[in-house]
C-alpha positions in Angstrom: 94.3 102.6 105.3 92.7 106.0 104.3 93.3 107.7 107.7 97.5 107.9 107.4 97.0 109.3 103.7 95.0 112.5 104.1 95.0 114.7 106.5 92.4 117.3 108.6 92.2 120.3 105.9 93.7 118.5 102.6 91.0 118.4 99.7 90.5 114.9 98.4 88.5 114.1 95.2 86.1 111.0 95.4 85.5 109.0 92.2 82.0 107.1 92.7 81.2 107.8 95.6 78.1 105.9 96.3 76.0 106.8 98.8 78.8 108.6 100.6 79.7 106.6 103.4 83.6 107.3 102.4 83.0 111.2 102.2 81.1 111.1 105.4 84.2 109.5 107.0 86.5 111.7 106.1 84.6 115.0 106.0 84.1 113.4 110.2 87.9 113.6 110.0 88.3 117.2 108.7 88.7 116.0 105.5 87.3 118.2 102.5 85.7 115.6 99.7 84.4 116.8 96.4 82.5 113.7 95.8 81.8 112.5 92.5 79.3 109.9 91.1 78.0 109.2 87.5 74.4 108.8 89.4 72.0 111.0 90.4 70.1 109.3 92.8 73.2 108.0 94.8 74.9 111.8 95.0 71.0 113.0 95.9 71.4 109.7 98.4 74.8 110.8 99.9 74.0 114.8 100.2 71.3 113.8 102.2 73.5 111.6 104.6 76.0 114.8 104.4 73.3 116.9 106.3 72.1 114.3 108.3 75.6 113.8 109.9 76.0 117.7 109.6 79.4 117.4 107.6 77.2 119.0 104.2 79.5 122.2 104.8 83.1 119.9 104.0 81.5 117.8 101.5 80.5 119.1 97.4 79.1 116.9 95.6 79.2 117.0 91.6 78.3 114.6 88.8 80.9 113.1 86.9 81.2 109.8 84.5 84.7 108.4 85.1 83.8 106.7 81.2 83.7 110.0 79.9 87.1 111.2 81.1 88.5 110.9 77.7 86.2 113.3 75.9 87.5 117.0 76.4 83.8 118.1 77.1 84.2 115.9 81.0 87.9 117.1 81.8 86.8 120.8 81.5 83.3 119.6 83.6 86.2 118.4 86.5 88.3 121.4 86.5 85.3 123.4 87.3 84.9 121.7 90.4 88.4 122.9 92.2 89.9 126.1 91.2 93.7 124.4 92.2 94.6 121.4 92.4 93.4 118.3 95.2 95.9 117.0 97.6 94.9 113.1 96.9 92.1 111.1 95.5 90.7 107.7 96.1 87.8 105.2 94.5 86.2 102.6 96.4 84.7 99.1 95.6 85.0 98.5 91.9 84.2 102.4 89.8 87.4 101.7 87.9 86.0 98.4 87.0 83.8 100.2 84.6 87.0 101.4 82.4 88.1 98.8 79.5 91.3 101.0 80.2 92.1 103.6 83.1 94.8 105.5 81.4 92.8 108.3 80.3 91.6 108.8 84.1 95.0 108.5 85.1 96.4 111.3 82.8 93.0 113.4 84.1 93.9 112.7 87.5 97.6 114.0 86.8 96.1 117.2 86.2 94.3 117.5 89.8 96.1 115.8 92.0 99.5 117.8 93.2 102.7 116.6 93.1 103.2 113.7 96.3 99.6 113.7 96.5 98.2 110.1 97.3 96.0 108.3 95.3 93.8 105.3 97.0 92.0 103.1 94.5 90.1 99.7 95.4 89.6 97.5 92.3 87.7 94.1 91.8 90.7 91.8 90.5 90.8 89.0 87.8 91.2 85.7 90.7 89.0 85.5 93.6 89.4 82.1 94.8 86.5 82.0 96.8 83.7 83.1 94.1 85.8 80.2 92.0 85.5 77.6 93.9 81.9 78.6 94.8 80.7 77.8 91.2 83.3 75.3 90.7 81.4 73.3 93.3 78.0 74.1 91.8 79.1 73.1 88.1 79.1 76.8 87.0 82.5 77.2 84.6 81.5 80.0 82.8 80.6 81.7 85.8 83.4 80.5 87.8 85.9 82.2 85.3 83.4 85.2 84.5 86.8 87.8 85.8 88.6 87.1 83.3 86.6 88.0 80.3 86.9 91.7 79.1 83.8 93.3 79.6 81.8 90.7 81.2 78.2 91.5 82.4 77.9 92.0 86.1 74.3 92.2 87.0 73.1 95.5 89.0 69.6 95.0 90.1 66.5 95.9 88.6 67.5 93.4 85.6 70.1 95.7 84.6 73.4 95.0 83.6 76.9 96.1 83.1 80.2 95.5 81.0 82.9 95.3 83.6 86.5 94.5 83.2 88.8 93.2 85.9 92.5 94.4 85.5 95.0 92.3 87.4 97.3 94.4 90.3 100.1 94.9 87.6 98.3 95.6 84.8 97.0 98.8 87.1 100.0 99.9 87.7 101.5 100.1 84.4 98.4 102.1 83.3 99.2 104.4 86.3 102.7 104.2 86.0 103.5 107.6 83.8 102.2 109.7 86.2 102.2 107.8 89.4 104.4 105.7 91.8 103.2 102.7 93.3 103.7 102.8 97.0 101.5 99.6 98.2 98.8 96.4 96.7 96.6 94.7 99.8 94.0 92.4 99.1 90.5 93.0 100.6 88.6 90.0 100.6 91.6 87.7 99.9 90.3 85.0 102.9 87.2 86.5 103.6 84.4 85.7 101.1 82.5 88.1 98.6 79.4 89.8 100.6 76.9 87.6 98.1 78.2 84.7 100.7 77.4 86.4 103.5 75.0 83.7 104.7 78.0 81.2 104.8 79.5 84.0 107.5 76.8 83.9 109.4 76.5 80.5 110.0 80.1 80.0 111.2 81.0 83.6 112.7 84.3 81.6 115.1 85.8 81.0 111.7 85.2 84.0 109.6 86.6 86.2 112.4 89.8 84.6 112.8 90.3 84.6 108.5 89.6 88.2 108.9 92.3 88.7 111.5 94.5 86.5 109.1 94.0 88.5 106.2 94.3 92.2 108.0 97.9 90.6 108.6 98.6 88.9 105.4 96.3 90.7 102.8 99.4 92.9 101.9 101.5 89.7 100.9 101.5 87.6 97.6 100.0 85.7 96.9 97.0 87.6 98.6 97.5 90.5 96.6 96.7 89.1 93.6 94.1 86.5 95.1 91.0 88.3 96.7 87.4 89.6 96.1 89.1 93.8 95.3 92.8 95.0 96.4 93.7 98.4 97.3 96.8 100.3 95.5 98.0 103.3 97.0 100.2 105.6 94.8 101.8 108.8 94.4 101.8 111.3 92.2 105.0 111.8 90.6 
C-alpha cells in the first residue's frame, strides 16, 4: 500500500516510528524518512537498524510527542526538522490511538505536508470482531467491549499502561477532513486475528492463509472496513 504513494527521492515524515522497520523499507526504496518517535530507546533502537542496513544516510531521526502537537513549543520543535515542506506522511499500528482527538495533528500536518501530498495512517478501530468474540467466549464483557470506551487502558509491558482511544473510520475522516481528502479505508486484520492470538494461527496455518488471501481482497469493502483489528486511510492533502 505504501509503495504506489511515495516515490524514490520524495521526503516522507514518519509519526512513531517504532523501531524503524517502516523507515528502513522505504529509505531501501530511495525513500527519504525523517522518522519520528516520542521514545528514546525505540529512535536509539531504529538508528541502529538504519546503520546496520546501511540506509543511516536517507533516514533522520528526531524526537517528537504527537500529544504535544497542540502546544506551540512542539510545532516549532517539527518545523526544525525540514526546512520545506514533506511530500507525504504516514503512522503505523495505532500512534494516533494515543490522541483523545487528532485535529490538532492534522492542522500541524497541513503545515508540512505539500499540497497532493499523501498521507497513510493505520489506526486501531472501535469493532474488532475477533478480540469480541474472544472474551465473549471467556465471559470477559468489559473486556470484550474495552474499544469503545474513551481512553481505555491498554497495557504496555513492564506493568505500564496507557489511555487509548479508538476513533471509528468516519470519525477520522471528519477530523482530517479540513485539510485533507479521503482517497481510501482497508481493514488490516478484518479476518485475520489480533497478533495476541497468534497461537490460534499456528495451530491451523491451512485456514489462516486462505482468510488472509480473503481479506487482502476484501479488506477494502464494508463491512471490513469498519470491522478489523486497525484500518488504513489514505488521504490527500488538499
Amino acid at each position: 500500500r505504501l509503495a504506489p504513494l511515495f516515490a524514490p527521492g520524495e521526503r516522507v515524515l514518519e509519526l512513531g516510528c517504532g523501531t524503524g522497520e517502516d523507515a528502513l523499507w522505504l529509505a531501501r526504496r530511495g525513500v527519504h524518512v525523517t522518522a519520528t518517535d516520542a521514545s528514546p530507546g525505540m529512535l536509539a533502537a531504529a538508528r541502529a537498524k538504519a546503520e546496520a542496513a546501511g540506509v543511516a544516510g536517507m533516514v533522520d531521526f528526531a524526537r517528537l510527542d504527537i500529544a504535544d502537537c497542540s502546544e506551540p513549543g512542539s510545532q516549532a520543535s517539527i518545523f526544525k526538522l525540514q526546512s520545506s515542506s514533506f511530500d507525504g506522511a504516514l503512522s503505523n499500528f495505532g500512534a494516533l490511538n494515543c490522541l483523545p482527538d487528532r485535529r490538532p495533528l492534522a492542522g500541524l500536518l497541513a503545515q508540512l505536508v505539500r499540497p497532493n501530498g499523501r498521507v497513510a495512517l493505520v489506526v486501531m478501530g472501535p469493532l474488532c470482531p475477533w478480540e469480541i468474540g474472544w472474551h465473549l467466549a471467556r465471559g470477559r464483557m468489559r473486556d470484550a467491549l474495552r474499544r469503545l470506551q474513551p481512553g481505555a487502558p491498554a497495557h504496555v509491558g513492564g506493568g505500564a499502561t496507557l489511555r487509548v482511544w479508538y476513533p471509528s473510520p468516519r470519525r477520522l475522516r471528519a477530523e482530517l477532513a479540513p485539510h485533507f481528502r479521503h482517497l481510501e479505508t482497508v481493514g488490516v486484520g478484518a479476518l485475520l486475528p489480533p497478533s495476541y492470538l497468534h497461537r490460534a494461527v499456528e495451530r491451523h496455518p491451512a485456514l489462516f492463509a486462505t482468510l488472509a488471501l480473503l481479506e487482502r481482497r476484501m479488506g477494502g469493502r464494508f463491512p471490513w472496513t469498519w470491522l478489523n483489528d486497525h484500518y488504513l486511510s489514505i488521504f490527500e492533502r488538499r
